[in-house]
Every structure is written in structure tokens, then in C-alpha cells.
GUBA-842950 format. One record per residue (C-alpha): x, y, z; residue number from 1. Coordinates in Angstrom, 2 decimals. Layout:
N
+---------+---------+---------+-----+
:       u :       v :       w :  nr :
+---------+---------+---------+-----+
:       X :       Y :       Z : NUM :
...
+---------+---------+---------+-----+
END
This chain:
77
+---------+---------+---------+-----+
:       u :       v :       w :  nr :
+---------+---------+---------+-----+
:  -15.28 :   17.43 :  -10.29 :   1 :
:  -16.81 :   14.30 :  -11.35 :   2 :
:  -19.31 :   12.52 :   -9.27 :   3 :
:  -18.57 :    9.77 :   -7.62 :   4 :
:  -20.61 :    6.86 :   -8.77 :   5 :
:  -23.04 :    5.21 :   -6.16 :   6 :
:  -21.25 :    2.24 :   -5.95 :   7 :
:  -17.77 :    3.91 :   -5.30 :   8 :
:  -16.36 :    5.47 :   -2.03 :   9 :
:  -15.03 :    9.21 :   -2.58 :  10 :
:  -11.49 :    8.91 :   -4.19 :  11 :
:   -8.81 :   10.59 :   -1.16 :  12 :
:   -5.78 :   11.99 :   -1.29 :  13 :
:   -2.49 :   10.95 :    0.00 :  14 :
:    1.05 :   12.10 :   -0.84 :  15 :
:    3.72 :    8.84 :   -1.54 :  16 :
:    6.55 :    9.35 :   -3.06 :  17 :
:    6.76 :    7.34 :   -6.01 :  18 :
:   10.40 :    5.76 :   -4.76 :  19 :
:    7.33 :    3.91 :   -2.56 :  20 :
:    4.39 :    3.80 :   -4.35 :  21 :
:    5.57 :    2.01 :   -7.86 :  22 :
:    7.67 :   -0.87 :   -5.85 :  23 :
:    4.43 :   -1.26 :   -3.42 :  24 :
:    2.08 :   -1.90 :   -6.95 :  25 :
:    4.94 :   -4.46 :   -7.91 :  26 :
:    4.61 :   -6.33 :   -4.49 :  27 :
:    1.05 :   -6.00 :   -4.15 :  28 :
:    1.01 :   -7.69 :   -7.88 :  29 :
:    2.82 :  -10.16 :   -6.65 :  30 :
:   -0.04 :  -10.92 :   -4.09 :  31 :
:   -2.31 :  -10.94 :   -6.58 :  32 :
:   -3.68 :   -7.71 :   -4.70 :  33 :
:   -4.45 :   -4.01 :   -5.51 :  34 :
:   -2.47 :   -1.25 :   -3.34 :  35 :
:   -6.43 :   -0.18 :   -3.13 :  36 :
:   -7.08 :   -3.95 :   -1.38 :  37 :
:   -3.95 :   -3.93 :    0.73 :  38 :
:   -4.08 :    0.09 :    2.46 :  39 :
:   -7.88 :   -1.18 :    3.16 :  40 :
:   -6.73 :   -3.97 :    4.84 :  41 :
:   -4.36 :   -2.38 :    6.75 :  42 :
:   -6.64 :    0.50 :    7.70 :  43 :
:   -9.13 :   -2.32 :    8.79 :  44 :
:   -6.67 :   -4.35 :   11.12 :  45 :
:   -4.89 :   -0.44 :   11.95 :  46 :
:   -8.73 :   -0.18 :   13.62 :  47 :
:   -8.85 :   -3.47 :   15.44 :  48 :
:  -12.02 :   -3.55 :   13.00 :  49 :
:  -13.30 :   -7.40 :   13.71 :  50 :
:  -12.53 :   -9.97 :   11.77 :  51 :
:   -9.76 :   -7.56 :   10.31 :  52 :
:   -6.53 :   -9.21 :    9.47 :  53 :
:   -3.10 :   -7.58 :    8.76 :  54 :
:   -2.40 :   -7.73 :    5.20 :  55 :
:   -0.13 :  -10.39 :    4.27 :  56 :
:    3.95 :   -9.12 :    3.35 :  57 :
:    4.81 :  -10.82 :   -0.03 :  58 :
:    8.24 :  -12.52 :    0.09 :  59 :
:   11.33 :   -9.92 :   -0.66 :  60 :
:   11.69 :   -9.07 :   -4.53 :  61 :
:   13.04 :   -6.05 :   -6.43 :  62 :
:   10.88 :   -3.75 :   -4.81 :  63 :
:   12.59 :   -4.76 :   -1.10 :  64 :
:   15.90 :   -2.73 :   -2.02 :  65 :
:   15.86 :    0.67 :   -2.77 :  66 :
:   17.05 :    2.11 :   -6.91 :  67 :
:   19.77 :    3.53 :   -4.70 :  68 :
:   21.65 :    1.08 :   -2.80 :  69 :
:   23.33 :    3.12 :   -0.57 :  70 :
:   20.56 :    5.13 :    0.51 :  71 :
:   19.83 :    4.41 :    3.85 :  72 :
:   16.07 :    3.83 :    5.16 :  73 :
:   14.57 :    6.46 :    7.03 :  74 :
:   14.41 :    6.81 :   10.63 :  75 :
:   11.29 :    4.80 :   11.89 :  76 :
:    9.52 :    6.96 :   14.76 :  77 :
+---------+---------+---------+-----+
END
């Protein structure tokens, strides 16, 4: 494995499917955001870190509606 640099946090792993993951890099484009900037701010406001703030939702685009219209969402928990 390579090293992680000093200035770099350790890369982690998380499974999202990529029905998710590409439409989340269009929106958080759209913000003018990474998807690196965005989970980090969520994790940080998740945390009730202070000062955190919940990452701001960009406005709906093509990335709001799934490639399959009639799939339906999946049950929230």
C-alpha cells in the first residue's frame, strides 16, 4: 500500500452504489463542492462538532430523479 502523505488523512472505505455516488459528484459540482468537502461537513454537523454547519442541498437537477423513473426510493428507517 502506498503511504499516506503527511499532509493527507488515511483514504477509508465506504460502499455507494454508483446509482448514488455519480449524481451526488454532479450536485456537489453544482455547489462548487467536492463529495470529499460535503460527507466532511456532514460528518462534522452529524457530531454536533462546533461551529459545524449542515452542508447546504443544491437546488433539484438531473441528479434529483432516479435513471429509472419508476423505481421507487427506498424505505427511510
Amino acid at each position: 500500500m502506498t503511504p499516506v502523505k503527511a499532509t493527507h488523512t488515511p483514504p477509508r472505505q465506504m460502499r455507494i452504489p454508483d446509482d448514488e455516488w455519480l449524481p451526488f459528484g454532479e450536485a456537489t459540482k453544482s455547489q462548487e463542492a467536492s463529495r470529499a468537502e460535503v460527507v466532511r461537513d456532514f460528518i462534522r454537523w452529524y457530531l454536533r462538532r462546533p461551529g459545524a454547519k449542515l452542508p447546504p442541498r443544491p437546488e433539484a437537477g438531473p441528479w434529483s430523479t432516479p435513471k429509472d423513473a419508476d423505481e421507487k426510493p427506498a424505505a427511510q428507517n
